[in-house]
N, C-alpha and C positions, 0 to 999 in steps of 0.2 A: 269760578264762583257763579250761582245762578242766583237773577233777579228777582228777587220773588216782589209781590204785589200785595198792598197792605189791606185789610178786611174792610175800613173803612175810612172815610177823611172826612176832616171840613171845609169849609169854603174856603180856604187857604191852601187846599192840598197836604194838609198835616194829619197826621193820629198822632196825638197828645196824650200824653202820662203823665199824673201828679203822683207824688210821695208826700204823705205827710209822715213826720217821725219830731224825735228830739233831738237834740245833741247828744254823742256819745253811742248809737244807734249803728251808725254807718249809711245812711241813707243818701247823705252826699258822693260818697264814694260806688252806693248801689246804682245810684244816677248814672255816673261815670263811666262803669263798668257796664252799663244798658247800651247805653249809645254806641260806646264802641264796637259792641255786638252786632250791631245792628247796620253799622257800617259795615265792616269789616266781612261778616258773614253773611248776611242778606246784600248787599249791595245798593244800602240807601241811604240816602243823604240825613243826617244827624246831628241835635244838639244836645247839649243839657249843661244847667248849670241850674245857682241854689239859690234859697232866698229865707233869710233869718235876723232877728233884730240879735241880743247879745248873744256873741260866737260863748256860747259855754254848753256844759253836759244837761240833760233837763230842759232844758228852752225849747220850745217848738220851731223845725224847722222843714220847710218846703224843699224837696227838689222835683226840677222840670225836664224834661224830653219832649223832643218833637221827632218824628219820622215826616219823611217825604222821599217821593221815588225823585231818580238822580236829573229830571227835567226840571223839576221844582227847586229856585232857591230859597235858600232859608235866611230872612233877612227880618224877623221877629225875634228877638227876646225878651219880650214880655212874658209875667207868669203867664203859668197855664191855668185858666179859668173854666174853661168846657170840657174835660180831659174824658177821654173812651176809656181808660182805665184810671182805678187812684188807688193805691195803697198804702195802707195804714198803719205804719210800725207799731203802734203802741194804742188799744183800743181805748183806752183813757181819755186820750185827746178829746173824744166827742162831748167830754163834759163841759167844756171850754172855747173848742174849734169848731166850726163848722166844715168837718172832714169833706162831706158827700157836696161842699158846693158848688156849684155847674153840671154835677153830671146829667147825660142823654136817658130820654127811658129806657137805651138798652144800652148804656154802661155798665162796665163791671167793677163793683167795688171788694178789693181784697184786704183782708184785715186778719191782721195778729191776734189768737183768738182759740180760745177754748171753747167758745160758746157754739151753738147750732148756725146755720144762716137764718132759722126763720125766727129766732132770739135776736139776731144782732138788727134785722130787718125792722124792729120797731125800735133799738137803742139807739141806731144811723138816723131814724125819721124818714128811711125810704119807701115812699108811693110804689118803685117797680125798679125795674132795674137788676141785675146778676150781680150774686151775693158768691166769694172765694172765700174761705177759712183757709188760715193752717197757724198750727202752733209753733208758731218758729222760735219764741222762745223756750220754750219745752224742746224742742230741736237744737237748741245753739247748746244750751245745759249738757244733754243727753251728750251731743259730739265737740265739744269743748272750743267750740266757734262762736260767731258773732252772727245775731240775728238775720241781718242783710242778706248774708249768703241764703239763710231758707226760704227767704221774702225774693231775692229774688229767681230760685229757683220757682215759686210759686207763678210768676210774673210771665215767666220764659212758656209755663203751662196755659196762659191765658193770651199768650201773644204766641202761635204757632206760626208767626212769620219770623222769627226769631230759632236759631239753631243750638240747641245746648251742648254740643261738641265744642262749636264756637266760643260759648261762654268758659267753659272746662280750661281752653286756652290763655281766653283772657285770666280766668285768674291765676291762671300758672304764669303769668309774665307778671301780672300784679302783685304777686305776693312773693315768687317763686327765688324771688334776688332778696328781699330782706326779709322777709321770714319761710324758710321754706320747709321748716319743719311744722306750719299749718297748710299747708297746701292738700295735703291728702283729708286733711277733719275738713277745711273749707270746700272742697269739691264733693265729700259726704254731706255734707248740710246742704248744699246746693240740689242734690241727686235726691234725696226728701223732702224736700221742699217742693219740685217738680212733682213725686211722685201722691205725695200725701195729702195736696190741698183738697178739698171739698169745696165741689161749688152745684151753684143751685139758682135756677133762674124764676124772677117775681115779677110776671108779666102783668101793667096796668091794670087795675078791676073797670070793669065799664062805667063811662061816666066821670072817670078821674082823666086829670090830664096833669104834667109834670109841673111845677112852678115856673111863673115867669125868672129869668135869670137877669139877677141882680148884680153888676161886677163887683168884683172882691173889693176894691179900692174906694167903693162908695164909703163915705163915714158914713156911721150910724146916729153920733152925736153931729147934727149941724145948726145953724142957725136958729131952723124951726124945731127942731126935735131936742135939742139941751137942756139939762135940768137950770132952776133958773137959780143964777147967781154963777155959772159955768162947775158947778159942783163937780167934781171928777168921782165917778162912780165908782171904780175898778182901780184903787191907787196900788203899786206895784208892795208896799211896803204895808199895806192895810193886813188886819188880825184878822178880815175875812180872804185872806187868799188863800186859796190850795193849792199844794204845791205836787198831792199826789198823780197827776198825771205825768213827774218827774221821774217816779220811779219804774227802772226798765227790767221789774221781773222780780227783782228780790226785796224782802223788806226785813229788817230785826221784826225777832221774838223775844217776848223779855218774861223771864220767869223769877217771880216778886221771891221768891223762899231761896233763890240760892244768890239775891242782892246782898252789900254789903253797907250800900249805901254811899258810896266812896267818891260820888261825881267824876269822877274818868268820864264818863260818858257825854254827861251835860258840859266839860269840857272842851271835848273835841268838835261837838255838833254844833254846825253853820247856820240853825236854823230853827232852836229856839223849841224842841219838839218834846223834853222831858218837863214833865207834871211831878211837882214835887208840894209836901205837905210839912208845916211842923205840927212834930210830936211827943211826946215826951220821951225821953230812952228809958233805960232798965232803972235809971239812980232816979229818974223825976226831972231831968234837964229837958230843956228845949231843943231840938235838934230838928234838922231836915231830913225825910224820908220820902225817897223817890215811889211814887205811886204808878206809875207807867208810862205810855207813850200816845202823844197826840198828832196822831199818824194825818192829821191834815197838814200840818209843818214838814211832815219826811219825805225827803225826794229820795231816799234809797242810795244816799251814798253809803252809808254800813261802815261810816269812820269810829262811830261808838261799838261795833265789836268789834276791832284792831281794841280798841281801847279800854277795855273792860278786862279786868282782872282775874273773874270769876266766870262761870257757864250762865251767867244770869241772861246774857243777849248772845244769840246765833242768827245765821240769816236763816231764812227758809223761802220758798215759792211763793210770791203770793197770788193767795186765786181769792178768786170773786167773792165779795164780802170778809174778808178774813179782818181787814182795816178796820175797817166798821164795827166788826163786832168784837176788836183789842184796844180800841181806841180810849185814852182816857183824856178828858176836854180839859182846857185851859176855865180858870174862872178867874173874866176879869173885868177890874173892877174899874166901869167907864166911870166913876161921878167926878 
C-alpha cells in the first residue's frame, strides 16, 4: 500500500470533512465508510464519528472525518468547524442550517442537487469557494439504492487521495454479509456518483474577503442578544415550524376527484398536514371534506398512501417548487 499525501491541512495536520444530512440518509454510516477508506487504502491515520440531537428519520444530522498522515496523532474529537470539504445530503437543510459554516475560500461544497452550481452559489450565501453537484437522489431512485452510496461516490471524485477500488471493497464487507443482494445497485450508485458530479470553481471577486469564523457552539441567544422576558423564538412544537426540510426526495400527490373523503389518511399522519373543510353533502348535511395538503407539516414519510384506499394519493419526485405550488394552508384561529 502506498502513502499518499493529503492536498491540504490545517494547523493541526488534519483535512477535515463535514456531512450535513438527516436521519434516515445514511450519512452516519457514509462517515464510516470514508475513514475506513482512507485508512485502509491511502495509509492515513482517521476518525469519524456523528453528532445529532433526537436519534430519528428527518432530524438534522452531522457526521465528522478527519485525515492526518501516520506521524500525526489524532487526539481531537470535537466537531468539524473549518472543513476543506462539506456535503450536503439534502439541499433543504439550507433553509434552516447553516450548511456552508466555516468553510476556507477554497473549500469545496457538494450538494444533492438538481440545481446548476452557479444557482446553488447564491442559495449556500457563498462569497467563493468550489461548488460539486450530483443528483444522488435521482441516482439512488434510478438504482434502487440509498443516497449515501452516490454522495459518496461523489466525495471519493473531490478527494483524489482516496482510492475507489478501495471503497468498492469496503462496501462489499459492509453490506456483503447481511444484505448482499444490494451490493451490486450499491457499488453502481457509487461508480455514478464518482462519475456524474459537476463541479465548478467561484474564485473571491476583488475586494471581498471570506467572513470572520464564528464557532458553531456560540449561542446566538445570550444574555445581551435575548428577546426580553427569555421568549423562546423557535419552540420545537410551534404552527410556524417546517418540517419540509424532512423530506428525503419523495412527497404525496393528492388528486381532489378520485377522494372519498374517508380520513385514512388524516389517520395515520404524525403531523397534522391534511386541510379539511365543512360542507354540506349531496342531502344538505354537514360533513367534513378534505381539501389537500399543507406540505409545511410533511416530512415525507408517505404513511397516508399505504393508507389511502383510493388513487387519490401517490408519491412522486419532488422537485423544486412543486410544495409550494400544491400546498393548501392551515387557517388558524389564534384569538
Amino acid at each position: 500500500m502506498s502513502v499518499v499525501h493529503l492536498p491540504k491541512v490545517n494547523e493541526l495536520g488534519f483535512f477535515e470533512i463535514r456531512l450535513e444530512s438527516i436521519g434516515g440518509l445514511g450519512a452516519n454510516l457514509a462517515g464510516k465508510m470514508l475513514a475506513e477508506a482512507g485508512v485502509e487504502g491511502a495509509g492515513l491515520n482517521g476518525v469519524s464519528f456523528s453528532s445529532y440531537g433526537s436519534e430519528k428519520k428527518g432530524s438534522p444530522v452531522k457526521a465528522h472525518i478527519r485525515f492526518c498522515d501516520l506521524n500525526t496523532p489524532i487526539r481531537d474529537t470535537s466537531p468539524v468547524e473549518r472543513p476543506h470539504v462539506v456535503s450536503i445530503f439534502h439541499e433543504a437543510l439550507a433553509k434552516t442550517v447553516n450548511v456552508v459554516s466555516g468553510i476556507y475560500a477554497d473549500s469545496t461544497v457538494l450538494i444533492n442537487s438538481q440545481k446548476s452550481p452557479e444557482q446553488l452559489k447564491d442559495v449556500m450565501n457563498m462569497l467563493g469557494g468550489t461548488i460539486a453537484v450530483i443528483d444522488a437522489t435521482g441516482i439512488a431512485l434510478a438504482e434502487k439504492n440509498r443516497v449515501n452510496m452516490a454522495m459518496i461516490g461523489a466525495m471519493f471524485r473531490l478527494c483524489p487521495f482516496l482510492d475507489p477500488d478501495t471503497m468498492k471493497d469496503v462496501i462489499r464487507k459492509s453490506l456483503g454479509t447481511k444484505y448482499p443482494q444490494s451490493v451490486t445497485s450499491a457499488i453502481n450508485t457509487f461508480e455514478r456518483g464518482f462519475n456524474e458530479v459537476t463541479i465548478q470553481e467561484f474564485p473571491l471577486m476583488d475586494g471581498l474577503s471570506m467572513p470572520e469564523f464564528i464557532r458553531a457552539d456560540t449561542p446566538v441567544l445570550g444574555y445581551e442578544t435575548q428577546s426580553i422576558g427569555g421568549v423562546i423564538t423557535n419552540p420545537g412544537n410551534s404552527f410556524l415550524k417546517d418540517l419540509s426540510i424532512s423530506r428525503s426526495g419523495m412527497m404525496p400527490h393528492f388528486v381532489l376527484d378520485d377522494c372519498i373523503h374517508c380520513a385514512q389518511c388524516d389517520t395515520v399522519c404524525p403531523d397534522f398536514c391534511f386541510v379539511w373543510e365543512e360542507q354540506p353533502d349531496k342531502k344538505g348535511r354537514p360533513q367534513m371534506f378534505l381539501k389537500g395538503i399543507d406540505f409545511q407539516y410533511c416530512k415525507g414519510c408517505l404513511k397516508c398512501i399505504e393508507a389511502c384506499p383510493t388513487d387519490a394519493l401517490s408519491k412522486v419526485l419532488e422537485v423544486e417548487g412543486a410544495a409550494d405550488a400544491q400546498t393548501i394552508k392551515h387557517v388558524f384561529d389564534l384569538v
